[in-house]
N, CA and C atoms as an extended XYZ file, in Angstrom:
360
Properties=species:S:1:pos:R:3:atomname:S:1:resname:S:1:resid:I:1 pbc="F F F"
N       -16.461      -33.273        8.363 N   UNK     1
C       -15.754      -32.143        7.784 CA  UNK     1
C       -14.753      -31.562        8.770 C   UNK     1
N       -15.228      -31.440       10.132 N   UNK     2
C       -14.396      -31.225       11.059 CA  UNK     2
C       -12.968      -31.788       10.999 C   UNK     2
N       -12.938      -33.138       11.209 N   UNK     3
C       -11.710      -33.577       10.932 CA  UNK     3
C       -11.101      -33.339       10.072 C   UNK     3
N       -11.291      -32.829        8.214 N   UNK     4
C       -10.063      -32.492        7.406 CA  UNK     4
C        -9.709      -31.103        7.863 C   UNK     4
N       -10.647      -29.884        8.364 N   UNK     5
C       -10.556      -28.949        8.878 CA  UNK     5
C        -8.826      -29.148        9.676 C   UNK     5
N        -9.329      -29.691       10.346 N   UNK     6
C        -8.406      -29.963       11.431 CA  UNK     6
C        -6.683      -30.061       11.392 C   UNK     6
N        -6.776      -30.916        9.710 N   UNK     7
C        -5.327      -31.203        9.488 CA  UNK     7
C        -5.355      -30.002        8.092 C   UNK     7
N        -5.879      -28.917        8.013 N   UNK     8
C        -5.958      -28.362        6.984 CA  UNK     8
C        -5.984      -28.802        5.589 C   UNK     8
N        -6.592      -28.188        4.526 N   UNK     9
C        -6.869      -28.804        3.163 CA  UNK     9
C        -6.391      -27.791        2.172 C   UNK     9
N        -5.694      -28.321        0.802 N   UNK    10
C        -5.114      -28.097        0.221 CA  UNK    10
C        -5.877      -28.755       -0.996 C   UNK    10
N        -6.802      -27.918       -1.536 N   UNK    11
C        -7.878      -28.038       -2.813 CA  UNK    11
C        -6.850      -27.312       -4.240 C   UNK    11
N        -5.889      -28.441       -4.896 N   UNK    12
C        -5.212      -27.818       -6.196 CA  UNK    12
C        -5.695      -28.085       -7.220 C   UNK    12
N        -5.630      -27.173       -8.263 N   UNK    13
C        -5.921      -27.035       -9.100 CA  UNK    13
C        -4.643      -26.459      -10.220 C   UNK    13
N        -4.923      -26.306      -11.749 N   UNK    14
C        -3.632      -26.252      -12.065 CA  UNK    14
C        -3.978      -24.605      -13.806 C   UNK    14
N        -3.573      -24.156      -13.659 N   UNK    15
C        -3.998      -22.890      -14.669 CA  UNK    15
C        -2.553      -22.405      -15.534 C   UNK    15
N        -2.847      -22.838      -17.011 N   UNK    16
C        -1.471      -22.335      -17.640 CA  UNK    16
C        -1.341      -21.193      -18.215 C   UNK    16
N        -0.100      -20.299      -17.910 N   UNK    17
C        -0.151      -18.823      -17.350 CA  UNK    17
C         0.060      -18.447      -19.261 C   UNK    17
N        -0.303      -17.445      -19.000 N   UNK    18
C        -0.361      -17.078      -20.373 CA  UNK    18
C         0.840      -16.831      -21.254 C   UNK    18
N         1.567      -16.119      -20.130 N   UNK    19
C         3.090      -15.899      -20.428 CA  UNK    19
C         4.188      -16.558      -20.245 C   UNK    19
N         4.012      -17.934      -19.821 N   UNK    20
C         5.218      -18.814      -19.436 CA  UNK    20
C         5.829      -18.866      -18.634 C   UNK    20
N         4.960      -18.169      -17.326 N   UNK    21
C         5.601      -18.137      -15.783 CA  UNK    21
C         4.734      -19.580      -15.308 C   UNK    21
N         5.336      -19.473      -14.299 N   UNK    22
C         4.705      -20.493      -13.089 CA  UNK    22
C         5.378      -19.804      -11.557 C   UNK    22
N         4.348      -20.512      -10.916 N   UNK    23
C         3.869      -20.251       -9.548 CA  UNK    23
C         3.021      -20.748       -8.601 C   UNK    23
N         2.704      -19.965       -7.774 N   UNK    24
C         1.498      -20.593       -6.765 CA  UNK    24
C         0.456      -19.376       -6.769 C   UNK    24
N        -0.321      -19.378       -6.733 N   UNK    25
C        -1.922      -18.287       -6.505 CA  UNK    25
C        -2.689      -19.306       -5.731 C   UNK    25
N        -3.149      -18.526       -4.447 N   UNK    26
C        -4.021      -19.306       -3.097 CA  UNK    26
C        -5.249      -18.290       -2.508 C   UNK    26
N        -5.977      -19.320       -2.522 N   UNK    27
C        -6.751      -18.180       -1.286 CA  UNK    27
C        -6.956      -19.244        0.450 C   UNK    27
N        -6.692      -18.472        1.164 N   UNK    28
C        -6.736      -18.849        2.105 CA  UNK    28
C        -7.946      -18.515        3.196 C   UNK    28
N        -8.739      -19.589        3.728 N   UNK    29
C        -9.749      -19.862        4.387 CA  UNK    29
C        -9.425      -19.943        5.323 C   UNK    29
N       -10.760      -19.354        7.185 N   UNK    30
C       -10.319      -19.757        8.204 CA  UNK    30
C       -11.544      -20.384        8.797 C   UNK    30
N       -11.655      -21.329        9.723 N   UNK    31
C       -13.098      -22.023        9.555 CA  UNK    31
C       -12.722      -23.238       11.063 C   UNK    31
N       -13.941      -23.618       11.329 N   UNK    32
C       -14.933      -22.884       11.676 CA  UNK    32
C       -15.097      -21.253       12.108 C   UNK    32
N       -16.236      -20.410       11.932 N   UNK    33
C       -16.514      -19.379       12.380 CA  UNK    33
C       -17.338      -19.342       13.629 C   UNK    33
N       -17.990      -20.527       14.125 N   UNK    34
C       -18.481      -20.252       15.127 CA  UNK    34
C       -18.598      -21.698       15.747 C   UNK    34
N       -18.660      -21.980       16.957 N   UNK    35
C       -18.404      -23.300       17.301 CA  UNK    35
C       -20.227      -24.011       17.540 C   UNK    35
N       -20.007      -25.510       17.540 N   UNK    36
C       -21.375      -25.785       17.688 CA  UNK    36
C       -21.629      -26.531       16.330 C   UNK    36
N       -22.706      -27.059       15.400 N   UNK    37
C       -22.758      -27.669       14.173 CA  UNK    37
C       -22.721      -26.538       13.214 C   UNK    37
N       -22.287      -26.813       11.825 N   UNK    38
C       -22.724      -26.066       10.780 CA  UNK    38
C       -24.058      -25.927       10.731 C   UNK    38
N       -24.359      -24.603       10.121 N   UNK    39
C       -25.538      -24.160        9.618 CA  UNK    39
C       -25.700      -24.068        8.352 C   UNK    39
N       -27.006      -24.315        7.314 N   UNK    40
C       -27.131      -24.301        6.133 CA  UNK    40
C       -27.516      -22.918        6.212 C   UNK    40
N       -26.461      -22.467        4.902 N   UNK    41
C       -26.907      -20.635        4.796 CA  UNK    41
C       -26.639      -19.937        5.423 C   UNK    41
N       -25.492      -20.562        6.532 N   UNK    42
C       -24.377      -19.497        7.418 CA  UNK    42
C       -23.116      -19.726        6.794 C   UNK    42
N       -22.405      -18.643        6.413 N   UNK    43
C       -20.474      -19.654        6.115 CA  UNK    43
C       -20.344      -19.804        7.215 C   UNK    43
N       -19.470      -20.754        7.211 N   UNK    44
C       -17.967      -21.364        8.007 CA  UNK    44
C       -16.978      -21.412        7.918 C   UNK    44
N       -16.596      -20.199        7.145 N   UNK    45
C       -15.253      -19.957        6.878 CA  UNK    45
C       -15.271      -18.585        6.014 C   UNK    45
N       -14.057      -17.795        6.361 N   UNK    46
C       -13.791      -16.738        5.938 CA  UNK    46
C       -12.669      -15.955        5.060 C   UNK    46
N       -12.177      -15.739        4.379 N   UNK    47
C       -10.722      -15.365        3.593 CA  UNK    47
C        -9.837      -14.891        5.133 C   UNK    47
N        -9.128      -15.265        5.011 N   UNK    48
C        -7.556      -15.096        6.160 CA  UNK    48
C        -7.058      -13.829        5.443 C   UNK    48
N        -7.510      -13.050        6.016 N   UNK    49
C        -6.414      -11.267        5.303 CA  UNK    49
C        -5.909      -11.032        5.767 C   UNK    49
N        -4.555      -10.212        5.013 N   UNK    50
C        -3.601       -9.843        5.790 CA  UNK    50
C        -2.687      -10.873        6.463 C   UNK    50
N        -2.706      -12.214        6.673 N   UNK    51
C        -1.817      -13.094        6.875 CA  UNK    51
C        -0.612      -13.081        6.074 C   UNK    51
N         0.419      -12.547        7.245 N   UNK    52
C         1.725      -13.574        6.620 CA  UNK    52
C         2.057      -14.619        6.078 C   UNK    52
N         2.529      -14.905        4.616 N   UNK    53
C         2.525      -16.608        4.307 CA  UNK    53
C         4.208      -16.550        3.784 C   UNK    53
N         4.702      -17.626        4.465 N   UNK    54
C         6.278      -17.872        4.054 CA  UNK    54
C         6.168      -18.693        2.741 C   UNK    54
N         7.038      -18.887        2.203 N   UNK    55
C         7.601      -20.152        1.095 CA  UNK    55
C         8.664      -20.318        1.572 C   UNK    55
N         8.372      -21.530        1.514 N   UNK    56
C        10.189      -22.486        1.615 CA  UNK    56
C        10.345      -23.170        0.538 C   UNK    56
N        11.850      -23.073        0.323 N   UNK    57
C        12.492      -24.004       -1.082 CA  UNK    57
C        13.825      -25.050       -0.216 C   UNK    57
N        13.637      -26.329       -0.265 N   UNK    58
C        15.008      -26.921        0.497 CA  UNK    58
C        15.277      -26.522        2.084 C   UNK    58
N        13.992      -26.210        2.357 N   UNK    59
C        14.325      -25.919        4.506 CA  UNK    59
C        14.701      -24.172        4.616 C   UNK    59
N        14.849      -23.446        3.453 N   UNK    60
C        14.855      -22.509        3.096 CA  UNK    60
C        14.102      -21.178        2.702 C   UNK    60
N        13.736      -20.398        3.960 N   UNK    61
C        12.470      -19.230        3.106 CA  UNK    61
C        12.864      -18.430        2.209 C   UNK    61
N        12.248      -18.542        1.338 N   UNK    62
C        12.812      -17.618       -0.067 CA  UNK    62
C        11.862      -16.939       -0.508 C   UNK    62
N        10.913      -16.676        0.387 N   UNK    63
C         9.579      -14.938       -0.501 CA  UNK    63
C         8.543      -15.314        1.329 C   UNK    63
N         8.234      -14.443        1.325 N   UNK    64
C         6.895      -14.077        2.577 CA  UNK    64
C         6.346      -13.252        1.710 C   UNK    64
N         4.530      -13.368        1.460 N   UNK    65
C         4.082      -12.763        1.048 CA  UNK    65
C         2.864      -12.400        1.918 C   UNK    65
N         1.749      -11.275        1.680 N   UNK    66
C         0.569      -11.236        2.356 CA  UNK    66
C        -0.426      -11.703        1.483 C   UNK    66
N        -1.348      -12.339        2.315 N   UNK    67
C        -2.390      -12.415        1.793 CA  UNK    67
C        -3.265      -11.013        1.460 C   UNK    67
N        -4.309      -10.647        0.498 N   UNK    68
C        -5.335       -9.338        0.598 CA  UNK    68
C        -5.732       -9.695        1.181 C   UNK    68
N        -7.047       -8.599        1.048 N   UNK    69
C        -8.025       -8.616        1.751 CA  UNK    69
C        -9.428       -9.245        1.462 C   UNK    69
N        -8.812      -10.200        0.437 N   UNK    70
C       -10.042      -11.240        0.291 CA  UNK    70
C        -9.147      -12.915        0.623 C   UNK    70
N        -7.830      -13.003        1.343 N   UNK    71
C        -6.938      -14.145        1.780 CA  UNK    71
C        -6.253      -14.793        0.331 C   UNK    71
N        -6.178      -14.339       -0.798 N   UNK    72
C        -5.459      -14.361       -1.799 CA  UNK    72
C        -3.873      -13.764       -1.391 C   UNK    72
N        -3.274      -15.092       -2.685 N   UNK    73
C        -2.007      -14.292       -2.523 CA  UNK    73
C        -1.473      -14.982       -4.455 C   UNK    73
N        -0.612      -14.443       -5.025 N   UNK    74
C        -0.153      -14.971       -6.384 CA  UNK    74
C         1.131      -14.629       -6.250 C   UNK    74
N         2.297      -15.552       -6.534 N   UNK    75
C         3.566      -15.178       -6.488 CA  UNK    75
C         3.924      -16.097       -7.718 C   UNK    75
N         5.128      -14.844       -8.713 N   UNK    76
C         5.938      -16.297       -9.977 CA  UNK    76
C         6.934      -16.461       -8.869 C   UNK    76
N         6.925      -17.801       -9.139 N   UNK    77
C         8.389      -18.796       -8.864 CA  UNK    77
C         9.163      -20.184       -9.873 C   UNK    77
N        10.220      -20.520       -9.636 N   UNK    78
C        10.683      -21.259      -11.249 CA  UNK    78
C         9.528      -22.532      -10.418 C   UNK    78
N         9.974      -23.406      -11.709 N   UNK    79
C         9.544      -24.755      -10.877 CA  UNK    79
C        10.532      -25.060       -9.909 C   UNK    79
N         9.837      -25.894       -9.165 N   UNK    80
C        10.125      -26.655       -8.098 CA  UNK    80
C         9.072      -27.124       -6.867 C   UNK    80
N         9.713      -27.874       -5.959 N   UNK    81
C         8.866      -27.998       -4.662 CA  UNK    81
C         8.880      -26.932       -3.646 C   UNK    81
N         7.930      -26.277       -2.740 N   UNK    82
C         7.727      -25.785       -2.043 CA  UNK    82
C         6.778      -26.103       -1.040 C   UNK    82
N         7.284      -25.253       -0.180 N   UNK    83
C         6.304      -25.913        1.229 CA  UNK    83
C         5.798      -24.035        1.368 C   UNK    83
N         4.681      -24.198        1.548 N   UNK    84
C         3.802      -22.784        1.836 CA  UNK    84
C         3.373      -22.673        3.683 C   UNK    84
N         3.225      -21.920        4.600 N   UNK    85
C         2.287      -21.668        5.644 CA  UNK    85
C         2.394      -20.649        6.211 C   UNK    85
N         1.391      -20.615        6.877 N   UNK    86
C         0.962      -19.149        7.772 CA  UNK    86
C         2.274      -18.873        8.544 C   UNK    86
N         2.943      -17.203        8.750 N   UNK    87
C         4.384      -17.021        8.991 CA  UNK    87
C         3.906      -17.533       10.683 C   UNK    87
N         4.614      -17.683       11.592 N   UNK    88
C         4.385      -18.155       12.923 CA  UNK    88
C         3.074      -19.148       13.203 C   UNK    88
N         3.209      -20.240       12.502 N   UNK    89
C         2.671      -21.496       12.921 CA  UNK    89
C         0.923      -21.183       12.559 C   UNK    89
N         1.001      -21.800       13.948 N   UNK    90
C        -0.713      -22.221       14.440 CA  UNK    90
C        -2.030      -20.945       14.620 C   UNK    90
N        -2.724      -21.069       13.714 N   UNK    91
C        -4.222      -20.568       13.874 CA  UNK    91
C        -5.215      -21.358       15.047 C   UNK    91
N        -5.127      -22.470       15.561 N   UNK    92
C        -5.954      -22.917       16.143 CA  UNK    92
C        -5.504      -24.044       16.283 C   UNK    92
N        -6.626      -25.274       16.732 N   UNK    93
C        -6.404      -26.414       17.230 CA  UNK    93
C        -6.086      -27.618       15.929 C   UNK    93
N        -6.146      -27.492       14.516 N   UNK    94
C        -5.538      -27.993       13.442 CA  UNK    94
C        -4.460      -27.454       12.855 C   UNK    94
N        -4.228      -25.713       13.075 N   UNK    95
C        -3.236      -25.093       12.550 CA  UNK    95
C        -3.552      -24.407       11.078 C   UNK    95
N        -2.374      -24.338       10.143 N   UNK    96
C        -2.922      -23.864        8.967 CA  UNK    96
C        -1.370      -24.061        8.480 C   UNK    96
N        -1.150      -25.749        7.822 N   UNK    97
C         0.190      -25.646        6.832 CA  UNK    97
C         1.220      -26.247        8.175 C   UNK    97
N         2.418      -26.512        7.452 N   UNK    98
C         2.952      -26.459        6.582 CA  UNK    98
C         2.493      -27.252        5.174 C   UNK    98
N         1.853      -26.910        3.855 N   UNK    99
C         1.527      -27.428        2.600 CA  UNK    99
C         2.964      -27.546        1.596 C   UNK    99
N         3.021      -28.661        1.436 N   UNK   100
C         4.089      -28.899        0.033 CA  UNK   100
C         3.355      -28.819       -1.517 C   UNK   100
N         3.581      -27.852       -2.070 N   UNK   101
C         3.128      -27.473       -3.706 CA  UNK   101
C         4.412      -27.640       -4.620 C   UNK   101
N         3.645      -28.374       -5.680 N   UNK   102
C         4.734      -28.421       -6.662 CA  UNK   102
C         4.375      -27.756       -7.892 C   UNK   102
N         5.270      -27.075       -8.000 N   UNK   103
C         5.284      -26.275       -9.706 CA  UNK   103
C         5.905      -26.664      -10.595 C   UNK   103
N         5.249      -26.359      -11.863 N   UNK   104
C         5.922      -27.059      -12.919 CA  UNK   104
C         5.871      -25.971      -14.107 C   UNK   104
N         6.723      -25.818      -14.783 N   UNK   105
C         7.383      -25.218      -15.837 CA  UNK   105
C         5.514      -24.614      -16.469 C   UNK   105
N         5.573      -22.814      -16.741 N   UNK   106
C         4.196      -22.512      -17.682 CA  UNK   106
C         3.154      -22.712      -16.901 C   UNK   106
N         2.947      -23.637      -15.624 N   UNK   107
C         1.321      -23.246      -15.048 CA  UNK   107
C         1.570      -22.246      -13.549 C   UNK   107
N         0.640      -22.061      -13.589 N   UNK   108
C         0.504      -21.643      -12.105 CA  UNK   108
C        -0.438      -22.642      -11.133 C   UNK   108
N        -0.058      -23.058       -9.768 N   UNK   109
C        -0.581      -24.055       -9.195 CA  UNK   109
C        -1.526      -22.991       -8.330 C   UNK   109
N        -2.482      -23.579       -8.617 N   UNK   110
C        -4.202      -22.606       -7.832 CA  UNK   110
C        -4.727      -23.346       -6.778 C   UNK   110
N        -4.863      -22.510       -5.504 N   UNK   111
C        -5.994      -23.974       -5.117 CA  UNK   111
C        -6.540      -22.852       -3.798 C   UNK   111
N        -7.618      -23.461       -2.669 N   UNK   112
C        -7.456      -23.315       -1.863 CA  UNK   112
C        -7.122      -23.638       -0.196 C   UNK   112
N        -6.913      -22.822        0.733 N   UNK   113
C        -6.274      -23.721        1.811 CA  UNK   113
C        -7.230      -23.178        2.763 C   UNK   113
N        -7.952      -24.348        4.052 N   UNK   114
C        -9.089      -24.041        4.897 CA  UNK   114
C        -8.525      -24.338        6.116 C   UNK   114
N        -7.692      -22.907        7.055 N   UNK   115
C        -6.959      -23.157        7.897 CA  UNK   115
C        -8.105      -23.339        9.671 C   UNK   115
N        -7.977      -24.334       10.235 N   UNK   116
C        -8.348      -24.278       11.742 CA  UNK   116
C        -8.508      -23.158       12.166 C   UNK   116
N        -9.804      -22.708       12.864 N   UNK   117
C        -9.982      -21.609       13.727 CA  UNK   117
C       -10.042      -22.351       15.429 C   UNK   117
N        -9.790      -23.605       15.483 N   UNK   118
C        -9.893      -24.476       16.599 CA  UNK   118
C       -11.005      -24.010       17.157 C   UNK   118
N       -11.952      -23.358       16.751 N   UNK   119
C       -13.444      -23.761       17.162 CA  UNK   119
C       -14.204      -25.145       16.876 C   UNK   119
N       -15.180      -25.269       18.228 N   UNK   120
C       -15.498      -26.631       17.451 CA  UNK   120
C       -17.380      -26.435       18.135 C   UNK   120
Protein backbone atom coordinates (compact mmCIF):
# COMPACT_ATOMS: atom_id res chain seq x y z
CA UNK A 1 0.00 0.00 0.00
CA UNK A 2 2.91 2.09 0.76
CA UNK A 3 4.02 2.28 -2.63
CA UNK A 4 0.64 3.65 -4.35
CA UNK A 5 0.68 6.02 -1.30
CA UNK A 6 3.73 7.19 -2.55
CA UNK A 7 2.83 8.16 -6.16
CA UNK A 8 -0.57 9.34 -4.83
CA UNK A 9 -4.09 7.82 -5.80
CA UNK A 10 -6.79 9.09 -7.62
CA UNK A 11 -10.04 6.75 -6.70
CA UNK A 12 -12.84 8.24 -9.62
CA UNK A 13 -15.90 7.86 -9.65
CA UNK A 14 -18.57 9.55 -11.82
CA UNK A 15 -22.21 11.26 -10.39
CA UNK A 16 -24.77 12.96 -12.86
CA UNK A 17 -25.52 16.39 -11.51
CA UNK A 18 -28.96 17.01 -11.34
CA UNK A 19 -28.90 20.23 -13.06
CA UNK A 20 -26.64 19.81 -16.01
CA UNK A 21 -23.44 21.10 -14.59
CA UNK A 22 -20.26 19.23 -14.47
CA UNK A 23 -17.20 19.36 -12.50
CA UNK A 24 -14.87 17.90 -10.07
CA UNK A 25 -15.95 17.18 -6.15
CA UNK A 26 -12.76 15.53 -4.11
CA UNK A 27 -11.90 14.70 -0.86
CA UNK A 28 -8.53 14.75 -0.10
CA UNK A 29 -6.52 12.29 2.19
CA UNK A 30 -3.11 12.55 3.99
CA UNK A 31 -1.50 9.23 5.01
CA UNK A 32 0.49 7.67 6.51
CA UNK A 33 -0.33 9.15 10.04
CA UNK A 34 2.22 7.59 11.84
CA UNK A 35 5.31 5.83 10.66
CA UNK A 36 6.08 2.07 11.35
CA UNK A 37 3.28 -0.75 9.93
CA UNK A 38 -0.41 -0.11 9.71
CA UNK A 39 -2.58 -0.90 12.46
CA UNK A 40 -5.99 -2.63 12.28
CA UNK A 41 -8.48 -0.10 13.92
CA UNK A 42 -6.07 2.85 13.77
CA UNK A 43 -6.62 5.26 10.47
CA UNK A 44 -3.90 6.08 8.31
CA UNK A 45 -5.02 8.78 6.87
CA UNK A 46 -6.79 11.92 7.51
CA UNK A 47 -8.97 14.66 5.38
CA UNK A 48 -6.21 17.44 4.22
CA UNK A 49 -8.17 20.79 5.48
CA UNK A 50 -7.79 23.82 4.56
CA UNK A 51 -5.38 22.94 1.67
CA UNK A 52 -4.91 25.02 -1.21
CA UNK A 53 -5.87 23.09 -4.46
CA UNK A 54 -5.09 24.77 -7.97
CA UNK A 55 -6.83 23.64 -11.34
CA UNK A 56 -5.14 23.87 -14.43
CA UNK A 57 -6.75 23.99 -17.93
CA UNK A 58 -3.89 23.93 -20.95
CA UNK A 59 -0.64 24.77 -18.45
CA UNK A 60 -3.05 27.32 -17.21
CA UNK A 61 -4.55 27.97 -13.50
CA UNK A 62 -8.00 28.86 -13.85
CA UNK A 63 -9.83 28.44 -10.07
CA UNK A 64 -7.69 27.64 -6.57
CA UNK A 65 -9.99 26.38 -4.31
CA UNK A 66 -9.84 25.22 -0.44
CA UNK A 67 -10.40 22.25 0.72
CA UNK A 68 -13.03 22.19 4.28
CA UNK A 69 -12.62 21.00 7.02
CA UNK A 70 -13.36 17.53 6.30
CA UNK A 71 -10.50 17.87 2.84
CA UNK A 72 -13.51 18.20 0.42
CA UNK A 73 -13.68 20.54 -2.22
CA UNK A 74 -16.73 20.76 -5.30
CA UNK A 75 -16.19 23.18 -8.08
CA UNK A 76 -18.66 23.51 -11.66
CA UNK A 77 -16.39 23.63 -14.54
CA UNK A 78 -17.39 23.12 -18.51
CA UNK A 79 -15.99 19.93 -19.74
CA UNK A 80 -12.67 19.42 -20.36
CA UNK A 81 -9.22 18.12 -19.10
CA UNK A 82 -7.74 19.28 -16.02
CA UNK A 83 -4.89 18.70 -13.95
CA UNK A 84 -5.80 19.26 -10.04
CA UNK A 85 -2.90 19.57 -6.96
CA UNK A 86 -2.01 20.75 -3.72
CA UNK A 87 -1.11 24.80 -4.39
CA UNK A 88 2.92 24.60 -3.71
CA UNK A 89 3.83 21.06 -4.58
CA UNK A 90 4.97 18.43 -2.11
CA UNK A 91 3.34 17.07 1.18
CA UNK A 92 5.99 14.56 1.74
CA UNK A 93 8.15 11.96 0.27
CA UNK A 94 5.33 10.87 -2.64
CA UNK A 95 3.84 14.37 -2.78
CA UNK A 96 0.15 14.91 -3.49
CA UNK A 97 -0.73 15.50 -7.53
CA UNK A 98 -0.26 16.80 -10.06
CA UNK A 99 -3.82 14.53 -11.05
CA UNK A 100 -5.29 14.88 -14.66
CA UNK A 101 -9.39 14.65 -14.41
CA UNK A 102 -11.55 14.65 -17.16
CA UNK A 103 -15.03 16.08 -17.28
CA UNK A 104 -17.63 15.48 -19.33
CA UNK A 105 -20.75 17.35 -20.24
CA UNK A 106 -23.88 16.76 -16.97
CA UNK A 107 -21.63 14.65 -14.48
CA UNK A 108 -19.59 15.66 -11.89
CA UNK A 109 -16.22 13.65 -11.60
CA UNK A 110 -16.02 12.36 -7.68
CA UNK A 111 -13.30 10.57 -6.32
CA UNK A 112 -10.74 10.51 -3.74
CA UNK A 113 -7.03 11.60 -3.54
CA UNK A 114 -4.49 9.89 -0.68
CA UNK A 115 -1.70 12.44 -0.59
CA UNK A 116 2.04 11.28 1.04
CA UNK A 117 2.69 12.32 4.54
CA UNK A 118 6.36 10.80 3.70
CA UNK A 119 6.09 8.92 6.84
CA UNK A 120 7.05 5.52 6.61
Amino acid sequence: MLAIAALGLWLPAVSTAKNGESGIEALFLAGPLQGGPARQGVPDSAPLARAPITIQRDGQTIATVTTDAHGRFRIPLPPGRYTVAVKGGKLGLGGCGPFDVDVVAGEFRSGQWLCDTGLQ
